[in-house]
NUNUKE-145685 format. One record per residue (C-alpha): x, y negated, z. Coordinates in steps of 0.25 Angstrom, whole numbers, plus 2048, in hexadecimal, padded with zeros to 3 digits. Each point is the difference from the previous one (the first is absolute). Example, Ala and Ser with C-alpha at 12.3 -4.5 7.8 and 13.67 -1.06 7.14 Angstrom:
residues 2
83181281F
8067F27FE
END
This chain:
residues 382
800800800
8047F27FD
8057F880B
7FB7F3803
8087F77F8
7FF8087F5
7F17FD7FC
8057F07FD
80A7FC7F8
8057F27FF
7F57FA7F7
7F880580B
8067F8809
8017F47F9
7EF8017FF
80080380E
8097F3803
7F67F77F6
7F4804806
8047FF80F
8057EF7FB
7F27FF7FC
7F880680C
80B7F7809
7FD7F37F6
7F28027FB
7F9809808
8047FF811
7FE7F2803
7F18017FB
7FD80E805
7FA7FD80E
7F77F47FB
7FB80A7F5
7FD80A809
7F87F8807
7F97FB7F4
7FD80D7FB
8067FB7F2
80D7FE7FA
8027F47F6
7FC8067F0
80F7F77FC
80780D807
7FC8087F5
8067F77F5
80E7FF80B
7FF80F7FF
7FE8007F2
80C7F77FE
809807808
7FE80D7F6
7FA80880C
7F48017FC
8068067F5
80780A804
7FF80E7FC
7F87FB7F3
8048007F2
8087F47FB
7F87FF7F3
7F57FC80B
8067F7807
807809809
80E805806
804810805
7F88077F8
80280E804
8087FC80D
7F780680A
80B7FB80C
8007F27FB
7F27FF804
80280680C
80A7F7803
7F87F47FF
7F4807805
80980380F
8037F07FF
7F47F97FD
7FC80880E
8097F8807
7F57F67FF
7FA80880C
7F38007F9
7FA8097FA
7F47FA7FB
8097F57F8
80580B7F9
7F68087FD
7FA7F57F9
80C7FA7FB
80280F7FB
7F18047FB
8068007F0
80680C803
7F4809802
7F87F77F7
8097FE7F3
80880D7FF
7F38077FA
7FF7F57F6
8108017FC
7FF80E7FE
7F18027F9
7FB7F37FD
7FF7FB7F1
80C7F97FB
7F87F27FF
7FB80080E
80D807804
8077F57FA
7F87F4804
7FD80580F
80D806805
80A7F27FD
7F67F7806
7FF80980E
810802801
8027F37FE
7F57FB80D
7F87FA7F5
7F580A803
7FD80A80B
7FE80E7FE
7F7809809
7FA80D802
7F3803801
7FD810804
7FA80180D
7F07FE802
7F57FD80D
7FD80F7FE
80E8077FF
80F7FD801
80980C7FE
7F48077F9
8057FA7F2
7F980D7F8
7F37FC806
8017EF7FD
7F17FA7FA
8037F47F9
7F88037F3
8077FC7F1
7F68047F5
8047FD7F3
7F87F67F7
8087FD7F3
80C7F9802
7FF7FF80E
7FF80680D
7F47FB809
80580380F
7F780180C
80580280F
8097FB80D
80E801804
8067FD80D
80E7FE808
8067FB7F3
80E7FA804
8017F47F7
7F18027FF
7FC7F0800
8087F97F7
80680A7F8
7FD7FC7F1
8038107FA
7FA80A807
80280E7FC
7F2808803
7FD80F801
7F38037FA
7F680A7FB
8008027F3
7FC80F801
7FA80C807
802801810
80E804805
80D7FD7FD
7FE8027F1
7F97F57FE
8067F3804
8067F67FA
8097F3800
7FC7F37FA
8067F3803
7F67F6804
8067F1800
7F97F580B
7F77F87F9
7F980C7F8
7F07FE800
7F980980B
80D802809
8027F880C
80A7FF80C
7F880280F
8067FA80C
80F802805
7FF80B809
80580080E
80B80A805
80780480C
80E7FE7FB
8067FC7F1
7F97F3804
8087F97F5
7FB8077F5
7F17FE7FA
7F780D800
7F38007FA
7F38067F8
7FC7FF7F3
7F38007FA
7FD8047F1
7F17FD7FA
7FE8057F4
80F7FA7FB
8058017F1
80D804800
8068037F0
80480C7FC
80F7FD7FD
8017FE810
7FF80F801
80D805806
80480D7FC
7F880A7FA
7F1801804
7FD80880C
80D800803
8037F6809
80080A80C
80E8077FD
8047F17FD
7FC7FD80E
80680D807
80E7FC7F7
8007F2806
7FD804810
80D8077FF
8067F37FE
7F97FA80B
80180B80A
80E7FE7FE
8007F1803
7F880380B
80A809805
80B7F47FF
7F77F6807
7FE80980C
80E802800
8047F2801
7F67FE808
80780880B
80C7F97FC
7FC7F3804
7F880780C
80D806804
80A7F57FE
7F77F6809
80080C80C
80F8007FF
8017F1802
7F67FF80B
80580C806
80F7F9800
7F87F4804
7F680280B
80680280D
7F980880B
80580480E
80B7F77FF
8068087F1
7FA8007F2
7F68097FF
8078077F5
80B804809
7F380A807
80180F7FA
7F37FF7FD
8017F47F8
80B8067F9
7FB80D7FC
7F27FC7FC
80A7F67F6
80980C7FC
7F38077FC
7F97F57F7
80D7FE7F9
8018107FE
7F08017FA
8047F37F7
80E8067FB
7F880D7FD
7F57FB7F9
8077F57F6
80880A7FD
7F680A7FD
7FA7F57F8
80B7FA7F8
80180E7FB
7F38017FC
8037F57F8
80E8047FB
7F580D7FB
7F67F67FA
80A7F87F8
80680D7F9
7F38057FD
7FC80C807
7F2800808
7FF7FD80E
7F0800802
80380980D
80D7FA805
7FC7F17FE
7F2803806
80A80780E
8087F47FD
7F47F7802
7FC80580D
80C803806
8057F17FE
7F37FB804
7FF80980D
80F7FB803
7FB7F1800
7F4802806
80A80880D
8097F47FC
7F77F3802
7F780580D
80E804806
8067F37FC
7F37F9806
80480780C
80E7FC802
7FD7F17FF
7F580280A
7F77F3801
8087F87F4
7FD80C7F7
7F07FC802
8037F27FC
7FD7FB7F0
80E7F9803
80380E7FE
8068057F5
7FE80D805
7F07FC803
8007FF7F2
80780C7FD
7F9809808
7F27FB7F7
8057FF7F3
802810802
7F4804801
7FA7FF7F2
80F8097FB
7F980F805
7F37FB7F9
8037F97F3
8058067F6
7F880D804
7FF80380C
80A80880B
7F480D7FD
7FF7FE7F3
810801800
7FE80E806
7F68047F8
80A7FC7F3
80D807806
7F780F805
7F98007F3
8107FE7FB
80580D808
7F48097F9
7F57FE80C
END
């Protein structure tokens, strides 16, 4: 197995050193006020876009940069955590469950006019699979497109849709066919289209930063040409891009125990109790020596699920164990990290308050910690 080092190479580090200059210059100084504001200013988008990050791991033709360099975007993925929230990046990073589909499957005209404008900030991209009556039931969604012409006329709800309220491309699972999985589809649906309109942001316990929200489709004509993929398709589309996203999961829990970990060392070093620093106490120490043990085992775990993905080979059970495990090590992480800093942990002046929140959502979206399970038995034959 590779050792650590091996999984980045210079370039990497160069990303990595780029996208840490933003967060410090762009991104820190605003975070706490944005938080509380439940928003994050819609110019960050074009900053990102500027910078080339939010072009990363996207074709240059597009507008993008690493194409194919699966570690460069984890590299800038790890960094843009720094920000210690992770709502800001989940909304600052919703193209990257929402455009993928449309890169890969969409018709060169809409491929070629969406795609540049998103990378760039110009435009926001977002997904839009989830509904009021099922999340991690995809083979089961209701949202109703019937074919009338040269259009598709679309009929139902989405809800929890990161990017969900000022998004302006939003790639939307539908029916197209018979009931299961074999009959869903993807159109991209832009704001604005007749019949669709954006419900009230949604309130969350944590990712405060980003917006989360329903959608509403009455009777909404939507062309043909913004069919992606193949009809009653769209559900192996959907199953390809989770993989993706179950991975980036995996790297926000793991950061997220990064930071959670980092801010217990300091306090512990710190905070002084009974006349010493509390992390002078064996108990303080061990529980330390632990979080740092499950967080070395599960980047690892994970980085090598990626080094898999970038060479090609299929990870549905191994990304799927990679998912929980991480997500498990920073739920231990952030409660233990709330622990240690006692009173200030509880605090919003708390990074680790924040922390210990923004987790949550991990072991849920994405599909969920059982739905996990269900992937990895049905993997081993059960």
């Amino acid at each position: 197995m590779p050792a650590f080092q091996e999984y980045f190479d210079p370039s990497h580090q160069m990303v990595r050193d780029s996208v840490r200059r933003f967060v410090e210059r762009e991104i820190l100084p605003g975070i706490d006020e944005w938080e509380e504001a439940e928003s994050f200013p819609r110019e960050l988008y074009l900053k990102a876009g500027a910078a080339g990050i939010l072009g990363i791991g996207y074709p240059e033709a597009l507008g993008g940069s690493h194409a194919g360099d699966l570690f460069a975007k984890v590299a800038a993925s790890e960094e843009l955590m720094r920000c210690g929230s992770g709502g800001l990046v989940a909304g600052l990073g919703s193209l990257d469950i929402g455009l993928p589909p449309i890169v890969k499957w969409a018709l060169p005209d809409v491929r070629d006019r969406v795609v540049p404008q998103v990378l760039s900030g110009e435009k926001i991209s977002a997904l839009a699979v989830t509904e009021p009556g099922g999340g991690s039931d995809v083979a089961n969604l209701q949202t109703r497109a019937v074919r009338d012409g040269d259009y598709y006329r679309v009929s139902g709800s989405k809800t929890f849709i990161t990017s969900g309220v000022r998004a302006d491309y939003y790639t939307v699972a539908v029916r197209t066919g018979a009931a299961g999985f074999g009959g869903i589809s993807l159109l991209l649906i832009e704001k604005g289209t007749a019949g669709f309109t954006v419900g009230r942001q949604l309130k969350k316990m944590g990712w405060w930063a980003s917006d989360t929200a329903e959608l509403f489709f009455d009777d909404c004509r939507v062309p043909v040409g913004n069919l992606i993929g193949a009809e009653n398709m769209g559900f192996a589309c959907i199953m390809g891009n989770f993989q993706s996203e179950r991975l980036a999961l995996a790297l926000m829990a793991n950061m997220t125990s990064q930071l959670a970990l980092e801010e217990s060392l300091k306090w512990a070093r710190e905070r002084e109790a009974f006349g010493k620093p509390i992390g002078k106490f064996q108990v303080i120490k061990h529980r330390l020596a632990e979080m740092a043990t499950a967080l070395e085992v599960s980047r690892e775990f994970t980085y090598r699920q990626a080094a898999k993905m970038a060479a090609g080979q299929s990870v549905i059970k191994e990304i799927s164990m990679a998912k929980n495990f991480a997500t498990d090590t920073s739920d231990r992480i952030t409660t233990e990290a709330v622990q240690i800093l006692g009173g200030l942990g509880y605090m919003r002046e708390s990074l680790v308050e924040r922390l210990y929140r923004d987790n949550r959502i991990l072991s849920i979206g994405g599909g969920t910690r059982e739905v996990m399970n269900e992937i990895i038995s049905k993997q081993m034959g059960l």
